[in-house]
Each structure stands twice: as C-alpha cells, then as structure tokens.
C-alpha positions as CSV (number, residue, x, y, z in Angstrom):
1,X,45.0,12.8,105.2
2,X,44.8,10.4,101.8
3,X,45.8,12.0,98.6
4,X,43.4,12.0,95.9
5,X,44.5,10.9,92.2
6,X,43.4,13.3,89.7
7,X,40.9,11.8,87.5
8,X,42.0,10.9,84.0
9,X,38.5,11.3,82.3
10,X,39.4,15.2,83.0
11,X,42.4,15.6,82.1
12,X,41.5,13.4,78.7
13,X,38.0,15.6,78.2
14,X,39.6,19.2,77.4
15,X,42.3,17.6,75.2
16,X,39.1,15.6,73.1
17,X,37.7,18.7,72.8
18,X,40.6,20.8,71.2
19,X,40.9,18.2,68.6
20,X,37.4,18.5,67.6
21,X,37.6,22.3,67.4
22,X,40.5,22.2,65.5
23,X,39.1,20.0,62.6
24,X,36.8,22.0,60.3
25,X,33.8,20.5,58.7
26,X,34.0,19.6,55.4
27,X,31.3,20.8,52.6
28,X,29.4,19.1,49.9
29,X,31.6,19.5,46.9
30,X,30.0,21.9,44.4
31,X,29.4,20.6,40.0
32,X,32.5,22.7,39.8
33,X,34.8,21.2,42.7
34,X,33.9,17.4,41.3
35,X,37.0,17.8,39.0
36,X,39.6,18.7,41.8
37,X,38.3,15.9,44.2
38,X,42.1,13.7,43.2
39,X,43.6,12.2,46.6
40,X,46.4,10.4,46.3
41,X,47.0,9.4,49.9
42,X,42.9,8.7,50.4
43,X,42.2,5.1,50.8
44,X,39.0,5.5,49.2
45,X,40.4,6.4,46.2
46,X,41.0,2.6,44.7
47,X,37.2,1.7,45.9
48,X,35.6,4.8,44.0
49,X,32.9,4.1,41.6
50,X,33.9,3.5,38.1
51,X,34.1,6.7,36.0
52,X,33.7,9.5,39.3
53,X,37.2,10.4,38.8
54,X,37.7,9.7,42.4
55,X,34.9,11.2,43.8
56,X,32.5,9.0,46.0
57,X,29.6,11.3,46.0
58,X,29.5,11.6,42.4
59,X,26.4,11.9,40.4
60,X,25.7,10.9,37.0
61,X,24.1,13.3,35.1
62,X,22.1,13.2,31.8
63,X,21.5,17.1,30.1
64,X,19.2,17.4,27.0
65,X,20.2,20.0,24.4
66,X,18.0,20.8,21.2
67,X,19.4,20.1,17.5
68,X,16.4,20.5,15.2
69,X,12.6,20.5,15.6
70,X,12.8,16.7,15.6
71,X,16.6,15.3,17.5
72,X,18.1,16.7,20.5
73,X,21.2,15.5,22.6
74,X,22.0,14.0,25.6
75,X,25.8,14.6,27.0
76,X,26.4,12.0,29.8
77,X,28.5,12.8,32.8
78,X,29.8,10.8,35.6
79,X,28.5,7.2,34.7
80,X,29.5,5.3,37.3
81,X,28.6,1.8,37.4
82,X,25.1,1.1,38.5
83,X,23.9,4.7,38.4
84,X,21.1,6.5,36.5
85,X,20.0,10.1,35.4
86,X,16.9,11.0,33.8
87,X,16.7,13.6,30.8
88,X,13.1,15.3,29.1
89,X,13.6,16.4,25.6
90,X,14.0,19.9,25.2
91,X,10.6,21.6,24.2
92,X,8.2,21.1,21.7
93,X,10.8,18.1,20.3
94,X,9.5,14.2,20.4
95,X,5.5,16.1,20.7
96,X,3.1,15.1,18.0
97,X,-0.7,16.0,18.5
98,X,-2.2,13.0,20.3
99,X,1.5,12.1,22.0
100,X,5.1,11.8,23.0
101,X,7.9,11.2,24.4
102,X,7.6,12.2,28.1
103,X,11.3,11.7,29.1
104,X,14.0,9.4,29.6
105,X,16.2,7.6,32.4
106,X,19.9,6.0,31.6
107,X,21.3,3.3,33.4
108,X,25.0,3.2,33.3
109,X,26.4,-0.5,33.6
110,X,29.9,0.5,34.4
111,X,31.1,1.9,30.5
112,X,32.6,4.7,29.9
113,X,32.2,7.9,32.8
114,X,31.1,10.1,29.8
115,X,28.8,9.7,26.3
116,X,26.5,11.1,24.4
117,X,23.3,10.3,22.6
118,X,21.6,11.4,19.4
119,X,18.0,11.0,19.7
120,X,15.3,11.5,16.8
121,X,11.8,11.5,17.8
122,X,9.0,11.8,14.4
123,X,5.3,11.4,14.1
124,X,5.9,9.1,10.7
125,X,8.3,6.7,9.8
126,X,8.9,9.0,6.6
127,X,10.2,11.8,8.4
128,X,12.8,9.4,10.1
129,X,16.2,10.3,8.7
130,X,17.7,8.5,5.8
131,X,20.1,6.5,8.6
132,X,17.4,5.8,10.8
133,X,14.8,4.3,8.2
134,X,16.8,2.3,6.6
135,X,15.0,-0.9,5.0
136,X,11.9,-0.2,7.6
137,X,8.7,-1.0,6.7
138,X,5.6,0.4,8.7
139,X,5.1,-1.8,12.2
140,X,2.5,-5.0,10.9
141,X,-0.1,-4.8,14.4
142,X,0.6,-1.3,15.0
143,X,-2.4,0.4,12.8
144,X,-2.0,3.6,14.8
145,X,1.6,4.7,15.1
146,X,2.7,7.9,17.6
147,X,5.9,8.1,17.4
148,X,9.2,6.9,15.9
149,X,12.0,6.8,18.0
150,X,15.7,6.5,17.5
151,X,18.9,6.7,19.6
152,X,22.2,6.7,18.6
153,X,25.2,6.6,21.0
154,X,29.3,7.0,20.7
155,X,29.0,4.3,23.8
156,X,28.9,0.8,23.9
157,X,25.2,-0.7,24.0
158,X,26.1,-2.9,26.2
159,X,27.4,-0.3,28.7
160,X,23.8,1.3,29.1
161,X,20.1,1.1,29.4
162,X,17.9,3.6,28.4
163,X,14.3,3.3,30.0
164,X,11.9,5.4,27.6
165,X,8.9,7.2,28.9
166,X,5.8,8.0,26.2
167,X,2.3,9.0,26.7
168,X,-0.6,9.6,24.5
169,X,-3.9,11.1,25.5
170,X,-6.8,9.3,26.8
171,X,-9.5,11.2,25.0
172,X,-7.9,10.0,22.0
173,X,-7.5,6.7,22.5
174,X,-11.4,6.5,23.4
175,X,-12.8,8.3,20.9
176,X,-10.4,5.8,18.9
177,X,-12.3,3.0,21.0
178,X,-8.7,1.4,22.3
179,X,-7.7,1.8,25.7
180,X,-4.4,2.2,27.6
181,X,-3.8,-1.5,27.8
182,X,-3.7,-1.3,23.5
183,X,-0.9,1.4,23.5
184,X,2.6,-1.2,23.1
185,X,6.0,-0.3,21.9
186,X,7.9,-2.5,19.1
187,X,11.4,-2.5,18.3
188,X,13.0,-2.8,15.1
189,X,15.8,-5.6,15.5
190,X,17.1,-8.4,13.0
191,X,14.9,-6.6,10.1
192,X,11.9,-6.5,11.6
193,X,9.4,-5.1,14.0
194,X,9.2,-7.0,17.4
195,X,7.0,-6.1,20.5
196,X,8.4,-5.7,23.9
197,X,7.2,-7.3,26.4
198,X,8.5,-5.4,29.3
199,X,6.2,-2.5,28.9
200,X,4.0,-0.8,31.4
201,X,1.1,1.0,31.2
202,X,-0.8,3.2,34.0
203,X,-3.0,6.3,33.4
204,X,-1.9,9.4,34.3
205,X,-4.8,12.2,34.9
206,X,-5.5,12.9,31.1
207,X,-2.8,10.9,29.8
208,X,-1.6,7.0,29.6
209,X,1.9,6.5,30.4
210,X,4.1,3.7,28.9
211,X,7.5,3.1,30.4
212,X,10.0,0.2,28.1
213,X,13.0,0.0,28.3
214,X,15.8,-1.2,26.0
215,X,19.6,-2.7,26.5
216,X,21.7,0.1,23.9
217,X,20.3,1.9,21.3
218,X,17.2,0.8,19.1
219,X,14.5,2.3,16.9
220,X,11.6,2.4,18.6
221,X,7.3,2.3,17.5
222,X,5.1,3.5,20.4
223,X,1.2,3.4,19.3
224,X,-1.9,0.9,19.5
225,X,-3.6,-1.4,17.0
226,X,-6.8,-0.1,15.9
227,X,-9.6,-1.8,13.8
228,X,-10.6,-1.2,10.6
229,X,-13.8,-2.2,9.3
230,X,-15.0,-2.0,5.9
231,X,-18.4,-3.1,3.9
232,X,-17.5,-4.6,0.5
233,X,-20.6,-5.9,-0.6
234,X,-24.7,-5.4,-0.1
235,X,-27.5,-7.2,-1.4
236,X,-31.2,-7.7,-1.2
237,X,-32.3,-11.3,0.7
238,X,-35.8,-10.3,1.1
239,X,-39.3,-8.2,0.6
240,X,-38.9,-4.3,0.8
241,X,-41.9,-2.2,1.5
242,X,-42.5,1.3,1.5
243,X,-42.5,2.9,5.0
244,X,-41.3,-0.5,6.5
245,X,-38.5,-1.3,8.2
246,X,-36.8,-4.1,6.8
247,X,-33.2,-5.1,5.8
248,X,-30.2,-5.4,3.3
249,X,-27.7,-8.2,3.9
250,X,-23.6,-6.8,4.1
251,X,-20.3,-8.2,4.2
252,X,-18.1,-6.6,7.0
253,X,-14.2,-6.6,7.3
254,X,-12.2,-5.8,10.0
255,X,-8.7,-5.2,8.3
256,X,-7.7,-3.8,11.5
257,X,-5.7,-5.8,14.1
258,X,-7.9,-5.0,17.0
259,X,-11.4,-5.6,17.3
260,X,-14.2,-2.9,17.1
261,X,-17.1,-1.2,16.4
262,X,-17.6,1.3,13.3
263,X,-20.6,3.4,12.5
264,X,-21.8,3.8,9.2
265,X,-23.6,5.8,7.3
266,X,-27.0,4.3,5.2
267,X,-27.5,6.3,1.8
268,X,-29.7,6.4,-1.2
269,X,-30.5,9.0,-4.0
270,X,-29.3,12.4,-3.5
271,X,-27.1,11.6,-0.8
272,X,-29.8,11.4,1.4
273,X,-28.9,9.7,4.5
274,X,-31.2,6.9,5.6
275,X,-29.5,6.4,9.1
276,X,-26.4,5.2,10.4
277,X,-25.5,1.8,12.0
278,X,-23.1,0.5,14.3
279,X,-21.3,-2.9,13.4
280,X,-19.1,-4.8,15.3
281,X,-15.9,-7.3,14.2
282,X,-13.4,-8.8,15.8
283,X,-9.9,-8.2,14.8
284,X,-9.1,-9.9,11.1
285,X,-12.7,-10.7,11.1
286,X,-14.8,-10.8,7.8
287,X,-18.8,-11.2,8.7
288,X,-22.2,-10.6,6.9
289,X,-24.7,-8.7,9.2
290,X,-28.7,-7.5,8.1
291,X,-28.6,-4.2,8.3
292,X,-31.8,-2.2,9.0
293,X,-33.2,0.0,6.1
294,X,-36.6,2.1,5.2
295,X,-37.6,3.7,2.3
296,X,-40.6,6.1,2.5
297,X,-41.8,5.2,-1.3
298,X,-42.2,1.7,-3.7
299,X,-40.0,2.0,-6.1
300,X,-36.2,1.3,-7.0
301,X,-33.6,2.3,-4.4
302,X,-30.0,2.4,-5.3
303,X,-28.2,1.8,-1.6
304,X,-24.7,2.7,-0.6
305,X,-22.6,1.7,2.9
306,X,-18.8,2.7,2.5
307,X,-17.7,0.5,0.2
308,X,-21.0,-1.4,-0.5
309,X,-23.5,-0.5,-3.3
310,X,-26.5,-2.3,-4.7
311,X,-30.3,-1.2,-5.7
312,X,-33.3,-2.9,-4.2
313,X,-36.8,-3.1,-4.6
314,X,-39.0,-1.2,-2.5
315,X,-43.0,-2.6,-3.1
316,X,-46.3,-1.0,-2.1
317,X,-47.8,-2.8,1.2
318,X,-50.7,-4.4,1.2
319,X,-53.0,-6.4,3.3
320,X,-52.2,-10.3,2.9
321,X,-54.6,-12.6,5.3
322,X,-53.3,-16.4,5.9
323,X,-55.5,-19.2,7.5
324,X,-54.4,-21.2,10.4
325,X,-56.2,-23.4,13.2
326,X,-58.7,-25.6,10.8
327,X,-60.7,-27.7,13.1
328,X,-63.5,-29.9,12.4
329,X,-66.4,-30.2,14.9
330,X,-66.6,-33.8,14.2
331,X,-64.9,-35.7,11.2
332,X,-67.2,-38.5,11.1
333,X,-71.2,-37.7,10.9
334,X,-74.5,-39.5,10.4
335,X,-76.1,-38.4,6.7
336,X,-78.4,-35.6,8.0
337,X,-75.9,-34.0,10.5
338,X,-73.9,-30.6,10.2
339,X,-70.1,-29.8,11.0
340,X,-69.4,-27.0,11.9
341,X,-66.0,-25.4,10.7
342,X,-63.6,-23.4,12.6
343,X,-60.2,-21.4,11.6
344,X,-57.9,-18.5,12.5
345,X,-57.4,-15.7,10.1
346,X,-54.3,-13.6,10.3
347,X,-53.2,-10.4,8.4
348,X,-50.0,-11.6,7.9
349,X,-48.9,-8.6,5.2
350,X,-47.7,-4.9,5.0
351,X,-51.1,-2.8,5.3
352,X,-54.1,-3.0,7.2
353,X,-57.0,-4.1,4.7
354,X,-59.9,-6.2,3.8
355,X,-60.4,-9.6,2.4
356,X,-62.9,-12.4,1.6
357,X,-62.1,-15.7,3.2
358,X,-64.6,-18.1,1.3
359,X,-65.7,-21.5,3.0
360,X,-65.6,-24.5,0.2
361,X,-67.3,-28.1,0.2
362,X,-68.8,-29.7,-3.2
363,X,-66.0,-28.3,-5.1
364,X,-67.3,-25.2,-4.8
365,X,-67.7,-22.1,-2.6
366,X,-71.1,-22.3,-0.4
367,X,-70.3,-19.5,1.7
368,X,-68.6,-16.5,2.4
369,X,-67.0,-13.5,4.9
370,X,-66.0,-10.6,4.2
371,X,-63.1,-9.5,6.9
372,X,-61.2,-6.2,7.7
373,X,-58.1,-6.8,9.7
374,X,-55.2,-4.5,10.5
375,X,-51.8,-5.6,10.5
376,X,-50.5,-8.5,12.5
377,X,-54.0,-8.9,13.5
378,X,-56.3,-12.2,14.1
379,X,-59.9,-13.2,13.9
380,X,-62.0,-16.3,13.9
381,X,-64.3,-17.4,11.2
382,X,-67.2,-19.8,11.5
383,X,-69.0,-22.1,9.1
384,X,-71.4,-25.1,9.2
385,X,-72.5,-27.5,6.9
386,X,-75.1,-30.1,6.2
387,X,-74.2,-33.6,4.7
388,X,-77.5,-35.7,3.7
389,X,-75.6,-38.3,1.5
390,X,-73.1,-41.1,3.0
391,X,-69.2,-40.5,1.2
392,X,-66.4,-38.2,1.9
393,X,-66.4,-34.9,1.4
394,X,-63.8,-32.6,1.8
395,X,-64.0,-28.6,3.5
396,X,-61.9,-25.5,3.3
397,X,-61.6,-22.4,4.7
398,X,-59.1,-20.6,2.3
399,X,-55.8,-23.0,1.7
400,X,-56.1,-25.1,4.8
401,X,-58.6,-28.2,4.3
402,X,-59.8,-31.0,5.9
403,X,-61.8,-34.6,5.0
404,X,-65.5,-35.4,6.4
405,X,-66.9,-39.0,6.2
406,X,-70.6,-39.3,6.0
407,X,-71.8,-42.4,6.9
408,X,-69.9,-46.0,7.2
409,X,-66.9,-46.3,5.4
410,X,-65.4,-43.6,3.2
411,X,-61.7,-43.1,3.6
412,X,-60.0,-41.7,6.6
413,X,-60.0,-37.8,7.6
414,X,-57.1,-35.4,6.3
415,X,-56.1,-32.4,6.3
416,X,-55.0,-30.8,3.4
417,X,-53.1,-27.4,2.5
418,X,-52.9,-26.2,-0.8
419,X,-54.2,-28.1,-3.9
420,X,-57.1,-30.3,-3.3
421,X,-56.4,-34.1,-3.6
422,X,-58.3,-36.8,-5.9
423,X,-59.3,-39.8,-4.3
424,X,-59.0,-43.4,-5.9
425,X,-61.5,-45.0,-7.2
426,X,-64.3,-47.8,-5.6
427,X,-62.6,-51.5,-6.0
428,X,-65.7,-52.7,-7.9
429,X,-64.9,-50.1,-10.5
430,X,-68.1,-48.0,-10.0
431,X,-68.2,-44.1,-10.5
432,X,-65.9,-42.6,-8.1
433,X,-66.7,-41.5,-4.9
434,X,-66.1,-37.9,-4.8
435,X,-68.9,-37.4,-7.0
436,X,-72.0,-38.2,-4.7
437,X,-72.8,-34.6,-4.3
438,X,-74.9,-33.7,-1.3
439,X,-78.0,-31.1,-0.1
440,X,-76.7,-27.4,-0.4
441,X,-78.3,-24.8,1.8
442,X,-77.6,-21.8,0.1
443,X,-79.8,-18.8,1.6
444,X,-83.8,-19.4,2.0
445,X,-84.0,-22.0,-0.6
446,X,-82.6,-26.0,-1.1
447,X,-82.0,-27.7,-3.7
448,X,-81.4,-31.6,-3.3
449,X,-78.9,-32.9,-6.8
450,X,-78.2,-36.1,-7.2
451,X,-74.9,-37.7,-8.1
452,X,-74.0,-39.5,-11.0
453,X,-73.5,-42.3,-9.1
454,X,-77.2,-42.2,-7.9
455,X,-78.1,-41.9,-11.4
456,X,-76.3,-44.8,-13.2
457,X,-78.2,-46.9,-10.3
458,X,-81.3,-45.7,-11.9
459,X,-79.9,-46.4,-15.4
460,X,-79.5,-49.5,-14.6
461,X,-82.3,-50.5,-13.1
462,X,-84.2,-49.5,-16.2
C-alpha cells in the first residue's frame, strides 16, 4: 500500500486561523483619542496629512461660539491640507429682518492645523466696528444692502478659503420687484467696493441662497440694486376739462441702479387723491411721460406727484363742431344750373350740444341748419344753389370752401379753408369779377340784383 502525503493546505489552514483570532480589531478613534494617535515606528506617520498630528483619519473641524449680538468665533481644528468644515453662526447673530448669513465652509490650503476667526455680521455699514469700517463708504450699485460682513483671522489668508453662504427672502425681494438673480455680493479691496463674480444664486423654498467665496479674510456687502424713481417736474401741455380724462406731462428719474416700475400717487386740494399711476424707467434713466388726470370741476387745480407740483387749468366742456369732406356736385356749370353742396360735420369738442352750420355764396349766408350732435359724433349737411350769371363764385359750408365757375372762363376751382381769398382783377382793367352778383333763392320769393359790372355797361352805353 502507497503512503499518502499529508496535505499542506491543512496543516497551513488552522495555523491562518490562530493568527486572525489573535489580532483584535481596531476602533475608530474617538475626538478624545485624536491626541494620543503618535507612532513612532508607523510608516504612515511621515505621509500623514499636514497638521493631523499623525493621525490619518483626522477631521478638520470648524466650531462657532457667540461673542456679542453681532460677532461670534470660529476655533479651527485639524486643518489639514485640502480639507474643509462648515460652521453656522450661533443664533440670532448675522440675522437681519429680510436676511443673513446662512453659514459658512473653510477650506484649509495646508496652513497652520489650528486658527481662529472673528466674524462680524451687521445690517448697516454704521454698526460695523470702528476696525472694520475703516474709510468705507456705502457699496455704489448696491441700493439695497443686507448685510455687512467681516472676518478676521490669526492665520495666514493665503492658508484658507472661506466659502460664505447668505440668503434673503423671496417675498421681499418681489415685493421689492428684484429677483434672485439681483442679489450679488461685493468686496471691499484696494479702497473700494468690487463685485464678485464667482457668486451663485438658486432659490431655496422661501428663500434665495447666494454662495461666494473669498481667498483670506475680506469685508463683505451681500444685497441687490434696486431702482429708484422720482418725479421732479409737472406741467400742463394741453386742454383740461372738467370730468374729462386728460393729461399732465412729468419728468421721471430713476436714481436707482436697476430698472423698475414705481406707483405714484396723483393729488390735488385737500389731499385728495386723484389716482395712482404706474411708471416705468430703466436704471439711471431720466424720461418725461403724460400722465392721466381728471378733475370733476372747471376751475384751477394745484397738482402734486412726489416730487412734482404745478397747477392747471381745468375748463367747462362744451360742444365744438368742425367741417370736413367739402365736395362740389360739379365745379363748372352752365348760367341757370344748381350745385349742390355736400360736407361732414363733426362734434369734435368736450360736450354733446347744438350748433348752426351756415351755407355761404354771394358773400353772404343764404342758408342755414341748425344741428345737435353728441360727442365724437358725425352728420352730413346738404345745400344747393343756383348760378344765373357767368363768373366765379365761391361756396362754404362753415371754414372749408370751394370755387364754382359759371360759364366760359373764370378762373380755376379751389378750395379754400379759412379766410376767403380776393381774386385779381380783369386784364382790361374793368370792375372786378367777384362782384357780378347772381339770382338768390331765399324762401318763396326771388330777387334778381345786378352787378356793378352790369351797371357800368349801362352807364356807358348811355
């Protein structure tokens, strides 16, 4: 019979095993074992990070203590390069009513393992502290600051980031008519304000977030430009009547740094508010807008909008009626033969109402109609005429007029508007023209008039 070898793989497997059981498993290292991790003869202990006093696992940490209603501290532990801890102000500091500062997060960059900083959060820059103001002057662009903030730190600024966390509520910034993309944060370097670039912006459920985030220490302006529009200056450009809406002219300035609507408020005598109006400007914008106004009486009206004042002069409506559309039926006629006249009246004023639009030929009015129209309203008018001697004659229907040529001759048609026109004498040098007067039909009865110029024939002849 062959003898077997024993196998090695069990004589090897229960030896394995009593080395395993005899090595116990070591812990995660408590806050209060970190400071007893030293190793001397650990091989890791040359690779550890910078400033984790050996320990491998080490975690920075970042607490926040209170100092006053306005600073609080932040003691830094276990910076190791390339590591970060986030800190939130202790209660109720870095709040003002419509924001603040949410928290923030420090990056180490391989400084010292332990710092502190000082931080001062205000809602003004005068409350800032006498070393944190310095030769500050209020943010140019920022019309609506938040917060001031400023950090100071026994480290470095090089050796750390801090990223800064604010927010500000939503319902503010509407009711404000900005938006989460206008909240920005500026910091003060090289004596003056400078915005940074690097923010972000999201909403979060009734708030807007803004995370920055700065090399050091810096003073910091979180907030959003806003506009501000003012009216300097009203006057009257037109008519104002009673019970009529019509309109004062202003001059609008946005002195704001954002663009914008503002409502304002329209008053008169007694502080009685006529209405209010909405105007718009764009940011550094200075405008002049009409501005809808109605007074319930005639009379004089002192007017006020914010900054504006003047007094206008309200007037009683009444009708006014305006002739348009003068046609002819034909501008040349046979002596014997009528035209008939034609034209659109229009009560073109404040007030329904009457009026007499009177028909003219002869230098004189031959007829007559008496009208009622209400406002904006239009009506045609009528008239006819009969022309027994050759010449030209003019007709008019209120201010509009037109030329009719009896016979050969004569001088061309016009129409006229206004004053009545002269024309020039005959090239013989004989009585003029436009006094050949013709047959007037004026009710049941005629009377037939000669001209002069008929009548110096007859002179002569005798």
């Amino acid at each position: 019979m062959t003898r077997r070898k024993p196998s090695f793989a069990l004589v090897a497997l229960p030896l394995v095993v009593a080395l395993v059981l005899s090595v116990p498993v070591a812990a995660a290292p408590t806050d209060g074992e970190r400071a007893r991790w030293g190793c001397p003869g650990c091989s890791w202990q040359t690779d550890a990070p910078n400033g984790s006093d050996g320990n491998p696992l080490g975690f920075m940490t970042a607490d926040a203590s209170r100092e006053s209603p306005t600073t609080f501290r932040v003691t830094v532990r276990d910076a190791g390069l390339a590591q970060s801890a986030d800190a939130e102000p202790p209660t109720g500091v870095g709040q003002v009513d419509n924001g603040g500062l949410r928290g923030l997060s420090i990056q180490s960059n391989g400084g010292p393992s332990a710092f502190e900083l000082r931080v001062e959060a205000v809602g003004s820059l005068d409350n800032f502290s006498t070393a944190a103001r310095g030769e500050m002057a209020p943010p140019a662009g920022l019309d609506r600051p938040l917060l001031y903030v400023n950090a100071t730190a026994n480290a470095p600024g090089e050796s750390f980031t801090v990223t800064y966390e604010f927010d500000a509520e939503r319902d503010d910034l509407r009711d404000d008519d900005a938006s989460v993309d206008d909240l920005r944060v500026l910091a003060f370097r090289d004596g003056r304000w400078r915005t940074l670039g690097n923010a972000t912006r999201s909403p979060d459920g009734s708030d807007a977030v803004v995370r920055v985030t700065t090399s050091g220490t810096v003073p910091l302006a979180f907030g959003y430009p806003h506009r501000e529009l003012v009216v300097t200056n009203l006057s009257q450009q037109g008519r104002l009547f009673a019970n009529r809406t019509g309109s004062i002219r202003a001059t609008v300035e946005n002195r704001g740094h954002s663009a914008g609507r503002e409502q304002f408020e329209i008053e008169t005598r007694n502080d009685t508010i006529l209405r209010n109006h909405t105007i718009f400007a764009a940011a550094g914008q200075r405008r002049t807008v009409d501005v809808p106004v109605r007074f319930p009486s005639p009379g004089e009206w002192p007017v006020e909008i914010d900054e504006g004042e003047t007094t206008v002069r309200v007037e009683r409506p009444r009708p006014a009626f305006v002739v348009s559309n003068l046609s002819l039926s034909s501008d040349r006629i046979a002596p014997g033969e009528s035209v008939t006249v034609r034209a659109t009246v229009r009560n073109d004023g404040q007030a329904d109402g009457a009026d007499v639009v009177r028909f003219r030929t002869f230098d004189t009015v031959v007829d007559a109609e008496r009208l009622t129209l209400q406002r904006n309203a239009t009506r045609q008018v009528t008239f006819s005429q009969r022309f027994d001697v050759a010449g030209t004659y003019r007709v008019g229907v209120g201010n509009r007029s037109r030329t009719v040529v009896v016979g050969s001759g004569g001088q061309p048609p016009v129409e006229t508007t206004g004053e009545r026109e002269t024309p020039g004498d005959r090239p013989d040098g004989d009585v003029p023209v436009t006094v050949r007067w013709a047959l007037v039909v004026i009710g049941a009865g005629a009377v037939l008039v000669f001209g002069l110029a008929a009548l110096g024939r007859v002179v002569r002849r005798s």
